[in-house]
C-alpha positions in Angstrom: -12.1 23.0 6.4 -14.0 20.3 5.8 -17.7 20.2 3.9 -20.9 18.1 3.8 -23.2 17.0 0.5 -25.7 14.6 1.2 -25.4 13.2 -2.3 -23.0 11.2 -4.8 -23.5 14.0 -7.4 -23.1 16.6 -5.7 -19.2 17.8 -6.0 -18.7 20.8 -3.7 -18.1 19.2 -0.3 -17.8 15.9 1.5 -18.9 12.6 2.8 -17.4 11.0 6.0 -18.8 7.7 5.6 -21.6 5.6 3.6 -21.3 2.9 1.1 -21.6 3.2 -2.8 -25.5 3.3 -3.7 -26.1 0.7 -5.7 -27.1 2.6 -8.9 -23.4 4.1 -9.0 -21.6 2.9 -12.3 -18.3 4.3 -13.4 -20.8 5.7 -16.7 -21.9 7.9 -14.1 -19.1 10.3 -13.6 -19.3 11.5 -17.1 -15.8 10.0 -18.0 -14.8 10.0 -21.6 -15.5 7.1 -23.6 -11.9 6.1 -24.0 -11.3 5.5 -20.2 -14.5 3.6 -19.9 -13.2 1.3 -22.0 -10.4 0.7 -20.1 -12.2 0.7 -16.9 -14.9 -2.0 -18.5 -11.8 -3.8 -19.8 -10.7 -4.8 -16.5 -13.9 -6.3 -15.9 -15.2 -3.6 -13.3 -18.3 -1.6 -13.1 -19.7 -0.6 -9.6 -16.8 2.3 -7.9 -15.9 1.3 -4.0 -17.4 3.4 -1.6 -13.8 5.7 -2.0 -13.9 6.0 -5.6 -17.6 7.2 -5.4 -17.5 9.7 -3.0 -13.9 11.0 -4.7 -14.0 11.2 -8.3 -16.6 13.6 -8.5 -14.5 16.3 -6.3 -11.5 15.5 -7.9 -13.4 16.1 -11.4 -14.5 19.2 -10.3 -10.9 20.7 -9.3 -11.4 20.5 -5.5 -7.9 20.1 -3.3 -8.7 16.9 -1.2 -7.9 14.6 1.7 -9.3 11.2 1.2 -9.2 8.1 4.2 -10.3 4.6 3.4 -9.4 1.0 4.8 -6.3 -0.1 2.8 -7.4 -2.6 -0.3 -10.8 -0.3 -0.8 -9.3 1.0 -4.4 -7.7 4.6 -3.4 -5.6 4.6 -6.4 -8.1 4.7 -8.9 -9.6 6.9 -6.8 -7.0 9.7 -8.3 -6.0 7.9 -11.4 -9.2 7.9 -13.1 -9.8 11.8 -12.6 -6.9 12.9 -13.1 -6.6 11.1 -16.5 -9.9 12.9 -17.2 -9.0 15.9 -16.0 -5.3 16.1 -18.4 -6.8 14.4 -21.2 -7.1 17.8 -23.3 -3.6 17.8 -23.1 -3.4 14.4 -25.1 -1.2 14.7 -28.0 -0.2 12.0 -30.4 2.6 14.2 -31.9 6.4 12.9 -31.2 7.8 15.8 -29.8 8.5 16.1 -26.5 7.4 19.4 -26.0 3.8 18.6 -26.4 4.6 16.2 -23.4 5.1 18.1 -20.4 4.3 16.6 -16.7 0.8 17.5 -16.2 0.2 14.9 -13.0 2.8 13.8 -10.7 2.0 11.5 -7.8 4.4 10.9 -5.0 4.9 7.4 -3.2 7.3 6.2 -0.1 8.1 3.5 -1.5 9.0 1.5 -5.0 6.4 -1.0 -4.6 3.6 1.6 -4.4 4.8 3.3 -7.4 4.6 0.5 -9.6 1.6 -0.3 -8.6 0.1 3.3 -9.4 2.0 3.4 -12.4 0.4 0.3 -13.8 -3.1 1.7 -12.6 -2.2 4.9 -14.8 -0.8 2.8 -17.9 -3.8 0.5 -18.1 -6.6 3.3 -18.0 -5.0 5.7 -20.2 -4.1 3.0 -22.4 -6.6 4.0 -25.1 -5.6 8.2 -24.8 -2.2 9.7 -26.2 -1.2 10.6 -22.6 1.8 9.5 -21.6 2.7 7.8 -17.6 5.9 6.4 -16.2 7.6 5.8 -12.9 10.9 6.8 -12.0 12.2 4.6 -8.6 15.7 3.2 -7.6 17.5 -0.1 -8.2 18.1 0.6 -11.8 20.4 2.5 -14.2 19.0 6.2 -14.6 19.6 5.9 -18.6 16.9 4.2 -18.8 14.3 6.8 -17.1 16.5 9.6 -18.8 15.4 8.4 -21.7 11.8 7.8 -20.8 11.4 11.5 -19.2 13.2 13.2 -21.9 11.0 11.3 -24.7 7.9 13.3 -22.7 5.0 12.6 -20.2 1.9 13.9 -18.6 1.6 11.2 -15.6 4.8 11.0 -13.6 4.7 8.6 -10.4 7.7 9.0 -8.5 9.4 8.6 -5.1 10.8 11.5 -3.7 14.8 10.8 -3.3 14.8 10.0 -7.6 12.8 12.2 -8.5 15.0 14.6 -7.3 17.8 13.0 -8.4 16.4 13.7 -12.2 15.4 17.6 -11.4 19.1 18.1 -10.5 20.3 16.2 -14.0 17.1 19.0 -15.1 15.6 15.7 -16.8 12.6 16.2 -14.7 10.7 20.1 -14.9 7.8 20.3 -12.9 7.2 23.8 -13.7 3.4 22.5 -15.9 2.1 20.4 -12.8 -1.5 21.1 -12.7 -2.5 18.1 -10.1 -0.3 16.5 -7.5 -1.1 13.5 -5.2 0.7 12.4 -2.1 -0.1 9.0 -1.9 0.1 7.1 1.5 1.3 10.6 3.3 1.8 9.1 6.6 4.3 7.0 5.5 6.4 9.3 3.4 6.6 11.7 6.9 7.4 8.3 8.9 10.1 7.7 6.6 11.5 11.3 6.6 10.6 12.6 3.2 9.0 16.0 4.4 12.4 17.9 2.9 12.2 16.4 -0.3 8.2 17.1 -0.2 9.1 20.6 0.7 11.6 21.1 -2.0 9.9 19.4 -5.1 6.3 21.4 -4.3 8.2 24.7 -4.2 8.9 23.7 -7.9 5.2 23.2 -8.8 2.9 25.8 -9.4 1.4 27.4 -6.6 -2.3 27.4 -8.9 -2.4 23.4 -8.7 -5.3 20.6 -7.0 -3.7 19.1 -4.5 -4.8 15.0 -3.1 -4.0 13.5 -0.4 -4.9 10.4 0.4 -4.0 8.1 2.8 -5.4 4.7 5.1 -4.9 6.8 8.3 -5.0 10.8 9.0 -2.8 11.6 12.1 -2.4 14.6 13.9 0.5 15.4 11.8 -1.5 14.3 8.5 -3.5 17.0 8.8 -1.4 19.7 9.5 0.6 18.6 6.3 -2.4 19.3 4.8 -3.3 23.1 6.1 0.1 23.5 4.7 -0.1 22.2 1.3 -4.3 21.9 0.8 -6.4 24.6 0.0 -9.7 24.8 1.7 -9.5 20.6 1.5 -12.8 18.5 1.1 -12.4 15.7 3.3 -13.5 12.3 2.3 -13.6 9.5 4.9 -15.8 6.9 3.3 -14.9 4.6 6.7 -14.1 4.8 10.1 -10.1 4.7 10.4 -7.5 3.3 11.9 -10.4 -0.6 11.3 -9.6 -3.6 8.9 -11.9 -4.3 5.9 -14.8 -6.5 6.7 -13.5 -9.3 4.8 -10.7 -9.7 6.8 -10.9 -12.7 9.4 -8.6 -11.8 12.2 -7.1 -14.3 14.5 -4.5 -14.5 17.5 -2.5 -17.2 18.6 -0.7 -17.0 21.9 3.1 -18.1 21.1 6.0 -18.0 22.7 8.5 -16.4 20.6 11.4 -18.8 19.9 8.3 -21.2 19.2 6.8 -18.7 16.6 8.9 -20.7 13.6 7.1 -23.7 14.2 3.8 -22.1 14.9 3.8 -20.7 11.4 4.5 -24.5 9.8 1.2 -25.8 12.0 -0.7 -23.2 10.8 -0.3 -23.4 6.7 -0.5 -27.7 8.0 -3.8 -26.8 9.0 -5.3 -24.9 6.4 -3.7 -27.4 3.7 -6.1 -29.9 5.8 -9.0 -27.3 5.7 -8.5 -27.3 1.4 -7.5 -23.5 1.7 -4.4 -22.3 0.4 -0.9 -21.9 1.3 0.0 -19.4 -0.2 0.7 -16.4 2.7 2.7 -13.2 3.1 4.5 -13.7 6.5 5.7 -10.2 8.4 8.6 -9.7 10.9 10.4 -6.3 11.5 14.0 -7.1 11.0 15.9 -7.2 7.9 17.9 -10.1 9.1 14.7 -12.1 10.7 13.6 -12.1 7.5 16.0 -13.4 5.7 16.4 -16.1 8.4 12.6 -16.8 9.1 12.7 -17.6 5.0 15.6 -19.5 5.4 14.6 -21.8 8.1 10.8 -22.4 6.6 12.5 -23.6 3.8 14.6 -26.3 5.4 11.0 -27.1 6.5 9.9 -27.6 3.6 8.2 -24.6 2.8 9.1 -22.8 -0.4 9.4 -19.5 0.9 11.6 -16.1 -0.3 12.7 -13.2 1.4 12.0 -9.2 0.6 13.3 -6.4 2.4 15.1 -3.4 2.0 18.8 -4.9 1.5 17.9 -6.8 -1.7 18.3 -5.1 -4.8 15.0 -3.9 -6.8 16.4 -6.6 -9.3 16.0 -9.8 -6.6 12.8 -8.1 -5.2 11.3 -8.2 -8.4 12.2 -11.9 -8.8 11.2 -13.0 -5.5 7.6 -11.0 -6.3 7.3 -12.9 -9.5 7.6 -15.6 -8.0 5.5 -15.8 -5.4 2.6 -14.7 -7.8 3.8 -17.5 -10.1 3.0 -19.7 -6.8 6.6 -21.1 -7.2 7.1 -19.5 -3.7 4.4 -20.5 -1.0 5.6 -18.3 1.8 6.4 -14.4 1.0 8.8 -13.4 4.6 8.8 -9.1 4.1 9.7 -6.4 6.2 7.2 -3.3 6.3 8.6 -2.9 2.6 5.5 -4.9 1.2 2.9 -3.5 3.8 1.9 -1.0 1.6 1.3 -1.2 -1.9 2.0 -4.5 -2.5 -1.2 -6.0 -4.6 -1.8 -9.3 -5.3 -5.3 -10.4 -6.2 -7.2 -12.6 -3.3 -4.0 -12.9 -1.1 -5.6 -16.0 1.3 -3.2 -14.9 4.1 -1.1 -12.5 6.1 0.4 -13.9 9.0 2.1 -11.3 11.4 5.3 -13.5 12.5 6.0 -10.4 14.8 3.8 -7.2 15.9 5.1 -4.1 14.8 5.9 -1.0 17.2 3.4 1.3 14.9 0.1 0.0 15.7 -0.9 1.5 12.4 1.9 -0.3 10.6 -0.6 -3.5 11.9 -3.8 -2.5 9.6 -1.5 -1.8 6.3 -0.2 -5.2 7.1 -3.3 -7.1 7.2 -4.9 -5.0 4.3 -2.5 -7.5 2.1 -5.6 -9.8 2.1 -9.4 -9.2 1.9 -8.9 -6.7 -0.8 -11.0 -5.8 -3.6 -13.9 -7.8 -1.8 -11.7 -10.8 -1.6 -12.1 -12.1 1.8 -8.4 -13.6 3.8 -7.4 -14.4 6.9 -5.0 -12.1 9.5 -3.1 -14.2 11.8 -0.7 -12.8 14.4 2.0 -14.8 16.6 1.9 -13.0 19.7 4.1 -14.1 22.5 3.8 -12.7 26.0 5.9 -9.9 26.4 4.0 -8.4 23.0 0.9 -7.8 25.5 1.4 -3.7 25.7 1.6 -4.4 21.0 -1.5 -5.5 20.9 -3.4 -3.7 23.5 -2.2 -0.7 21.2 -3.2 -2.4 18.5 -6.7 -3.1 20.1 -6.7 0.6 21.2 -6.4 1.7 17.7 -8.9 -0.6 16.5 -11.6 -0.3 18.9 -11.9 -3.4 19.5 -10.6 -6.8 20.8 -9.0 -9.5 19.0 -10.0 -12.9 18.8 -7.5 -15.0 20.6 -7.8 -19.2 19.6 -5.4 -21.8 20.7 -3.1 -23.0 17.9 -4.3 -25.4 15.6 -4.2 -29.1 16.5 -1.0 -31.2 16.4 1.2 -27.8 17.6 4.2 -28.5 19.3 3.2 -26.8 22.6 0.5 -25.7 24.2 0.0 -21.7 23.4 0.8 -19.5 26.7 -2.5 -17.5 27.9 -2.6 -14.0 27.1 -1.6 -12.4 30.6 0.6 -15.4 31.1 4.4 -14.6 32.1 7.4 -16.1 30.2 8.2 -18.7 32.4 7.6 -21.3 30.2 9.3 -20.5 27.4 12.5 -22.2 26.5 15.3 -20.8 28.5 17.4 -19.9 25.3 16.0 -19.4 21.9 17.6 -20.9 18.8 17.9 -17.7 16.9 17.9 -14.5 18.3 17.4 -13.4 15.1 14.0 -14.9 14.0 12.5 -13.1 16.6 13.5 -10.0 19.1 10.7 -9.9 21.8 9.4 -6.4 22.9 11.2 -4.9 26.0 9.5 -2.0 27.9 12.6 -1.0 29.0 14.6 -0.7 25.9 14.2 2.3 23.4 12.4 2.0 20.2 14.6 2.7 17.5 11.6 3.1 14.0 13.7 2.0 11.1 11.0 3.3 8.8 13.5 6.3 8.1 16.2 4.1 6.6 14.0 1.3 5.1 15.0 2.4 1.7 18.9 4.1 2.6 19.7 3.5 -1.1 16.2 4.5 -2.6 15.9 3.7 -6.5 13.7 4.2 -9.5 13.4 3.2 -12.6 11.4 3.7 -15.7 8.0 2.3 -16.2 7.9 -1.2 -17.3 5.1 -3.0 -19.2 2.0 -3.5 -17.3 0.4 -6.6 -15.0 -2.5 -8.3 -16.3 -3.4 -8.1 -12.8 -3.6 -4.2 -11.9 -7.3 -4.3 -11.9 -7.2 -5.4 -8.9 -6.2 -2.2 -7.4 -9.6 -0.5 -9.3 -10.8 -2.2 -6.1 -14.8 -2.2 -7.7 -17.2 -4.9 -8.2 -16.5 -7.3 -10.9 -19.4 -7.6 -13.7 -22.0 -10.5 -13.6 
């Protein structure tokens, strides 16, 4: 069921699209002074079109389903309420008891978690509530600890969290709000029996979120399963790419795509911009290789995917935001939830078979009214990709020759293969697209050895993820 209020204060229904009016301040949805604080402390004022149509359904207890463009601040879409909504609870008494889970908010993936984790740490930094995230790649002694010292926010990914209701570390049975964050991707990657079995340990008198970048078919009968009487919140159309993302396609013939990516960060160290880039290809051991071979070309560039340990993904992450790494080569791993203020560049090194997994992709950059640049390396037999792609987005993409001094010609769009080099040099950096072969989605087993871990000390950047306007 899905309602309709013509107006920002009005909390009993929905909006499907429309920007933030512009006298919309956080002040505005009666949050207590203590979150403010935090909110003005991370130098935001004006809520994204998301947070404002949100927040004021979430405040008033309504079960929801809410759809923005990736980057357009969805996290503190639920963070901020539901910090508002528990703060009653807040106790600055040492016992654990007076800490039970309040909020729990479910992620596919590590990356995600952290992110919302240091979204819930930094605005209920001035309240006695309590947040942490349990994920794999660590020790458990450390989260055992954490959970058994008491919280009210727990963000979690399924497979752990689990993991710590069988050691009976984790009891759900005080839940008041739970979020499924990025929902799609926690049903690509096969997590509906551990959804199943950790709601049936959550009261059945709870508000439920769900929010995601894209609401399938399959979305949205999670939802008449698990929603109650939903208000849906679409704030833009779906399945599009923020505004400030410049998207651009080059016409490359695959065992040429290596190259291709070296011409273009040539080119925009000519144009003044930067370098720095997050570079996407759907294979485990691409990756590794693509990073492998840029740096023998003298680009600093590091690998993340779902083989390294938390520990090395950490370390490559740092050090790409340290700018000690130029060129970040991931998997879908870092397509959603990774955050890094005004990312200049995503390059897509390879279309993926999800046309959706496309958009979480290039929502890397532009976000938080940053603007970036969305390349993708398409070679010939990737045609039926991108029309898919183009299907999804209603609309075309722009397709520009390579930049200048590019060591071949780029292939027309409907142009066959001919001309491409009879044998690659690595089958590895790049498996083209074959009609005729069958599609295997790895998204299942992206994480085969999922792990947690217990919250660590916040970014100075999570901010960024508030996703409003920054103050004058």
């Amino acid at each position: 069921m899905t309602n309709t209020v013509p107006e920002i204060n009005s909390p009993t229904g929905a909006t499907e699209s429309g920007a933030t009016p512009a006298t919309i301040t956080f002040a505005d949805f009666g949050l207590d002074p203590k979150i403010q604080k935090a909110v003005s402390e991370q130098g935001y004022n004006t809520p994204t079109p998301i947070q404002a149509q949100s927040i004021p359904h979430v405040l008033a207890g309504s079960d929801l389903m809410g759809a923005a463009q990736t980057g357009t601040g969805k996290t503190a879409a639920f963070v901020l309420p539901i910090i508002q909504k528990i703060l009653r609870h807040a106790s600055s008494s040492a016992s654990p008891a007076r800490h039970p889970i309040r909020a729990l908010v479910l992620t596919p993936t590590r990356e995600l978690a952290v992110q919302v984790a240091e979204n819930a740490a930094s605005y209920s930094k001035h309240t006695d509530l309590r947040a942490a995230v349990v994920y794999g790649g660590v020790d458990m002694k450390e989260q055992v600890a954490t959970l058994r010292g008491g919280i009210e926010i727990l963000i979690a990914t399924p497979g752990r969290l689990l993991d710590h209701i069988g050691s009976k570390v984790a009891n759900l049975s005080q839940v008041e709000i739970l979020v499924l964050d990025e929902a799609d991707r926690m049903l690509d990657m096969g997590f509906l029996p551990d959804l199943q079995r950790i709601i049936d340990l959550i009261p059945a008198q709870r508000q439920t979120l769900l929010f995601s970048a894209t609401f399938s078919p399959e979305i949205k009968k999670l939802a008449q399963s698990y929603l109650r009487t939903p208000v849906t919140v679409e704030v833009a159309r779906q399945n599009a790419a923020a505004d400030t993302v410049k998207q651009v396609v080059h016409m490359v013939a695959s065992a040429d795509k290596q190259q291709a990516i070296v011409k273009v960060l040539e080119a925009r160290t000519r144009q003044g911009l930067s370098r720095q880039c997050i570079i996407f290809t759907n294979s485990r051991i691409g990756c590794a290789r693509l990073a492998r071979s840029l740096e023998r070309d003298g680009i600093k560039a590091g690998a993340i995917h779902g083989d390294k340990s938390q520990g090395e993904r950490t370390l490559t992450l740092d050090a790409f935001k340290s700018g000690v790494i130029e060129a970040l080569v991931a998997t879908d791993v870092a397509a959603r939830g990774l955050d890094i203020p005004s990312m200049p560049c995503v390059i897509n090194h390879e279309l993926p078979f999800n046309a959706e997994d496309f958009i979480h992709r290039i929502g890397r950059t532009g976000r938080a009214g940053s603007t970036g640049d969305a390349i993708a390396l398409v070679d010939a037999s990737e045609k039926r990709l991108l029309d898919d792609i183009e299907k999804l987005m209603k609309r075309k993409l722009d397709i520009q020759p390579l930049p200048e001094g590019s060591s071949r010609p780029a292939p027309s769009r409907g142009s066959s293969r001919s001309d491409a080099p009879a044998k690659m040099s690595d089958p590895f950096f790049y498996k083209p697209y074959e009609p005729s072969a069958e599609v295997k989605l790895s998204s299942g087993t992206a994480n085969p050895a999922e792990k947690k871990v217990g919250i660590t000390p916040a970014r100075p950047s999570v901010g960024a993820l508030l996703g409003g306007s920054k103050k004058k």
